[in-house]
C-alpha positions in Angstrom: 18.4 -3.5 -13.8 17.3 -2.5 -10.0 13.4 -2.6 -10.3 11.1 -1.1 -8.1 7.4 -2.5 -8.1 5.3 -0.3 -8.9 1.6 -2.0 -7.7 1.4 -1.2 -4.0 0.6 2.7 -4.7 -2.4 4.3 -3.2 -3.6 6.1 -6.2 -4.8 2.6 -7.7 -8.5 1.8 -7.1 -7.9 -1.4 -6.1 -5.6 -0.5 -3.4 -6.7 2.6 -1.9 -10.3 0.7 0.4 -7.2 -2.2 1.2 -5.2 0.3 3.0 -7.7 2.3 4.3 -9.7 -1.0 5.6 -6.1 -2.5 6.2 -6.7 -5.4 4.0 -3.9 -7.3 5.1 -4.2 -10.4 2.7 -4.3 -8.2 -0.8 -1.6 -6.2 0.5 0.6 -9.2 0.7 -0.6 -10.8 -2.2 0.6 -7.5 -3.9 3.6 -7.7 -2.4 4.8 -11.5 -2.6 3.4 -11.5 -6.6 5.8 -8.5 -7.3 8.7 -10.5 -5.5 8.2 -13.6 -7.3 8.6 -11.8 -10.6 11.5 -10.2 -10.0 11.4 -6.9 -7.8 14.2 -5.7 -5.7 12.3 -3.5 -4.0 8.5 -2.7 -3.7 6.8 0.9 -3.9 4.5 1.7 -1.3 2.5 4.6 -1.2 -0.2 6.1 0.9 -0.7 9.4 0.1 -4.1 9.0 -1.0 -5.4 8.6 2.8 -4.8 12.3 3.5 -1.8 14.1 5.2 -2.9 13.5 8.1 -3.4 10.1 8.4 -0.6 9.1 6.2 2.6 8.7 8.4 0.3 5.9 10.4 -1.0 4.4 7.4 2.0 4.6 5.4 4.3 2.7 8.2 1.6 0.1 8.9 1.9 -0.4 4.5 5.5 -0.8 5.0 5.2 -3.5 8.1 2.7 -5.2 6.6 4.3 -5.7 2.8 8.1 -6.8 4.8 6.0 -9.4 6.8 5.8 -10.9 3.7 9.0 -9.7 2.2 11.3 -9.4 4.6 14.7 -9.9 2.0 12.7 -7.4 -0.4 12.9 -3.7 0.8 10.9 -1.1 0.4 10.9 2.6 -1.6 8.9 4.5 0.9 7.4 6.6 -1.6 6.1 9.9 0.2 6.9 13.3 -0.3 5.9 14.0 3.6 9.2 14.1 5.9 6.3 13.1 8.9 5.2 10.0 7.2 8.3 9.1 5.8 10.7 8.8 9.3 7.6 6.9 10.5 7.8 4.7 7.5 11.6 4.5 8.5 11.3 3.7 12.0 10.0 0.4 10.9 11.5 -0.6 8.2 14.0 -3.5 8.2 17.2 -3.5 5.8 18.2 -0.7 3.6 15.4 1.4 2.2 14.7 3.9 -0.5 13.3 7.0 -0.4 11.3 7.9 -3.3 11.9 10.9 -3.6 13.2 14.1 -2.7 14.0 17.0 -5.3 16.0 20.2 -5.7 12.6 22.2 -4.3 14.1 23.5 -0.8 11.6 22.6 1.5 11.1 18.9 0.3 15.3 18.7 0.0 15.5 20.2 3.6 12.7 17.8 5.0 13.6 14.9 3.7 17.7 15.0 3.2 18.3 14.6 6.7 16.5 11.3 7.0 18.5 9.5 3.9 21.5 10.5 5.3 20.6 9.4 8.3 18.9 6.0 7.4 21.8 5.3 4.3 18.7 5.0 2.4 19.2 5.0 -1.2 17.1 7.9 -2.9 15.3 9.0 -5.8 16.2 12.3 -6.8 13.7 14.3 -8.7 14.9 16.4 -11.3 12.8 19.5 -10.2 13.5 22.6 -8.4 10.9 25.5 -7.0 9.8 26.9 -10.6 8.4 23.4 -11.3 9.0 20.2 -13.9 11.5 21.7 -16.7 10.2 20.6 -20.2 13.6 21.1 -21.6 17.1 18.8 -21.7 19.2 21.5 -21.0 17.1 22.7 -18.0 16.9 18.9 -16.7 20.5 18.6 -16.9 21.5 21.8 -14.8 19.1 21.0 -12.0 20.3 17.7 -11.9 24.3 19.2 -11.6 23.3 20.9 -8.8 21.1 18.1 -7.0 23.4 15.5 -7.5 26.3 18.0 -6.2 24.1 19.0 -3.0 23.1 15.3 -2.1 26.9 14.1 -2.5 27.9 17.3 0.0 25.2 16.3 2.2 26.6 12.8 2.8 24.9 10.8 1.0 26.5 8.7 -1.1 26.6 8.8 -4.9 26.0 4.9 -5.5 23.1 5.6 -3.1 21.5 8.5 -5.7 19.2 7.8 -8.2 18.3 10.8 -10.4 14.9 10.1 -12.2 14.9 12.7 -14.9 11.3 13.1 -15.2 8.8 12.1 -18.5 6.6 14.2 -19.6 3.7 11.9 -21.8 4.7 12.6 -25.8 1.3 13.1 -26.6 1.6 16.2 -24.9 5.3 17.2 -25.5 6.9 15.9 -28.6 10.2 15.8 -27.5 10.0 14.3 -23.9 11.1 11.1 -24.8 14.2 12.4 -26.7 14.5 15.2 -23.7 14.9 12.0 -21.0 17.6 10.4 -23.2 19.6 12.7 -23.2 19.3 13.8 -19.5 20.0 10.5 -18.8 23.1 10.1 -21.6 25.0 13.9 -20.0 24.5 13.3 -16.6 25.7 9.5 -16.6 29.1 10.7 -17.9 29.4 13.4 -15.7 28.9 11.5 -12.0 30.5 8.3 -11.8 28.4 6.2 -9.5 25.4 7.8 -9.8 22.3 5.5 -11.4 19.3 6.6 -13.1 16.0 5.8 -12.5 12.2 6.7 -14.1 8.7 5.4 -13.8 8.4 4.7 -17.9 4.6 3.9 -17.8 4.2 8.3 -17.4 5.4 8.4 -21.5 2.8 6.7 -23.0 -0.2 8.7 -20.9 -3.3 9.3 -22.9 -2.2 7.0 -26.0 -3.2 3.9 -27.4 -1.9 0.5 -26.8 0.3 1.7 -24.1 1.9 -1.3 -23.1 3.6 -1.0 -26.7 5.4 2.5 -26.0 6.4 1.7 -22.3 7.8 -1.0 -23.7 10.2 0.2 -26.4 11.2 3.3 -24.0 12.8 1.2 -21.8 14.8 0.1 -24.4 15.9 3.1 -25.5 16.3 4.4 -21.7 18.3 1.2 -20.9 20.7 2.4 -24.2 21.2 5.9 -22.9 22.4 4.7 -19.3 19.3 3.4 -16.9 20.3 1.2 -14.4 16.7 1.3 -12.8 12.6 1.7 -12.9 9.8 2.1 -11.2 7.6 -0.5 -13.4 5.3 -3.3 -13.0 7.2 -6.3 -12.9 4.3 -8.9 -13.7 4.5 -7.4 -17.1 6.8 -10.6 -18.6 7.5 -9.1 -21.8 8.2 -5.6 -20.2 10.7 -7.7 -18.1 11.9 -9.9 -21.2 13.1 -6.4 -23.2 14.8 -5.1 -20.3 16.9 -8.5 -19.7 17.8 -8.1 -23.6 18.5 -4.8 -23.6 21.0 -4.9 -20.7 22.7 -7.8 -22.1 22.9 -5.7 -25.7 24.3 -2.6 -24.1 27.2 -5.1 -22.3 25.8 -3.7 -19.0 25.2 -8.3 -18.0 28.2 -9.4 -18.0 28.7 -12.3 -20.2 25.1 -12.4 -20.2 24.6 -13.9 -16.9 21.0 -12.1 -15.7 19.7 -13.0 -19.2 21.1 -16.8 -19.6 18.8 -16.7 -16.0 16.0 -15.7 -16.6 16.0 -17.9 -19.4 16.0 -20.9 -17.5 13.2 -19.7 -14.8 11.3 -19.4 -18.3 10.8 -15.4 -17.5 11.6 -14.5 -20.8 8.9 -13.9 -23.2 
């Protein structure tokens, strides 16, 4: 499982005065407690500053975090194609852009720059007429925007379609609508991995924790290879080590048997 830490993100209260005041020490304390529980790369968002000010703001984030992090990358998460080459231009090792879409002026914006930069990408399953509630109408966006990437040069290993949750207390069927996104697509594109930020399913509900939880497990049975989570959360952590072992996607249980004795199972 490829996880992306989720923490450094703009929209957060306790983040947003750190990067506007360019709070160096809680960015990095952000940055090196996500590391040390396990993130292969860290989020980093700045959006909430404004457009304007975002492409400064959102590359000094992305210095700042790999001064601390330099083996960890970063997912430069911005759907601005300004603030994202700035982001790029200092970034060390192999990023991720997170995310570009099947809408035509973010795909035309931002394409260009993960070919360019061999960053890996997430890919949005959304086109122009906006977030499809349905399976069938996630599926056939994501045919087409996997197709378009793969044309465009950029590799399929580096693709990672996120398919998009919907909270189930507002649509019954978005959990079930994401599983099987997630099961058709990863039979049809070899290569390609799948990706979500699981915390969106449980929005509005009780004991939250509890639902994020057992959706990763099921995600992690129909084919995810990836999130976007928090990985301080041990026991969110535990079930995906389990799960991948379950689904014979560890081999001989390796990751799991490891975890086990850093004592980062719970």
């Amino acid at each position: 499982m490829l996880v992306v830490g989720e923490r450094i993100n703009s929209t957060r209260k306790r983040l947003l005065p750190a990067i506007e005041t360019r709070d160096i020490a809680v960015i990095t304390d952000e940055a090196t407690m996500q590391v040390n529980a396990g993130a292969h790369y860290l989020d980093c968002n700045a959006a909430a500053v404004g457009v304007d000010k975002e492409p400064e703001y959102l590359a000094w984030l992305v210095a700042t975090v790999q001064q601390v992090s330099q083996d960890t990358p970063c997912a430069i998460d911005s759907p601005n194609p300004v603030a994202v080459e700035a982001a790029l231009k200092v970034h060390k090792g192999v990023p991720m852009i997170n995310s570009i879409s099947a809408e035509k002026a973010k795909y035309d914006g931002l394409m260009p720059l993960a070919r360019d930069s061999k960053a890996k990408v997430v890919a949005l399953l959304m086109d122009d007429a906006g977030i499809p509630k349905t399976a069938a109408d996630r599926i056939a966006i994501g045919r087409s925007l996997v197709t378009s990437l793969v044309k465009d040069g950029i590799a399929a290993d580096n693709i990672y379609v996120d398919p998009l949750i919907y909270p189930i207390g507002a649509e019954a069927s978005a959990g079930t609508a994401v599983l099987e996104t997630i099961g058709t697509l990863k039979k049809e594109f070899d290569g390609v991995h799948f990706i979500c930020g699981l915390s969106n399913i449980s929005y509005g509900l009780p004991v939250r924790k509890l639902l994020n939880q057992a959706f990763m497990v099921l995600t992690i049975g129909a084919g995810l290879d990836a999130a976007i989570i928090d990985p301080t959360d041990r026991k969110l952590m535990s079930l995906a080590f389990a799960a991948e072992a379950l689904v014979g996607a560890d081999e001989y249980c390796a990751n799991y048997i490891q975890a086990a004795r850093q004592e980062r199972l719970e």
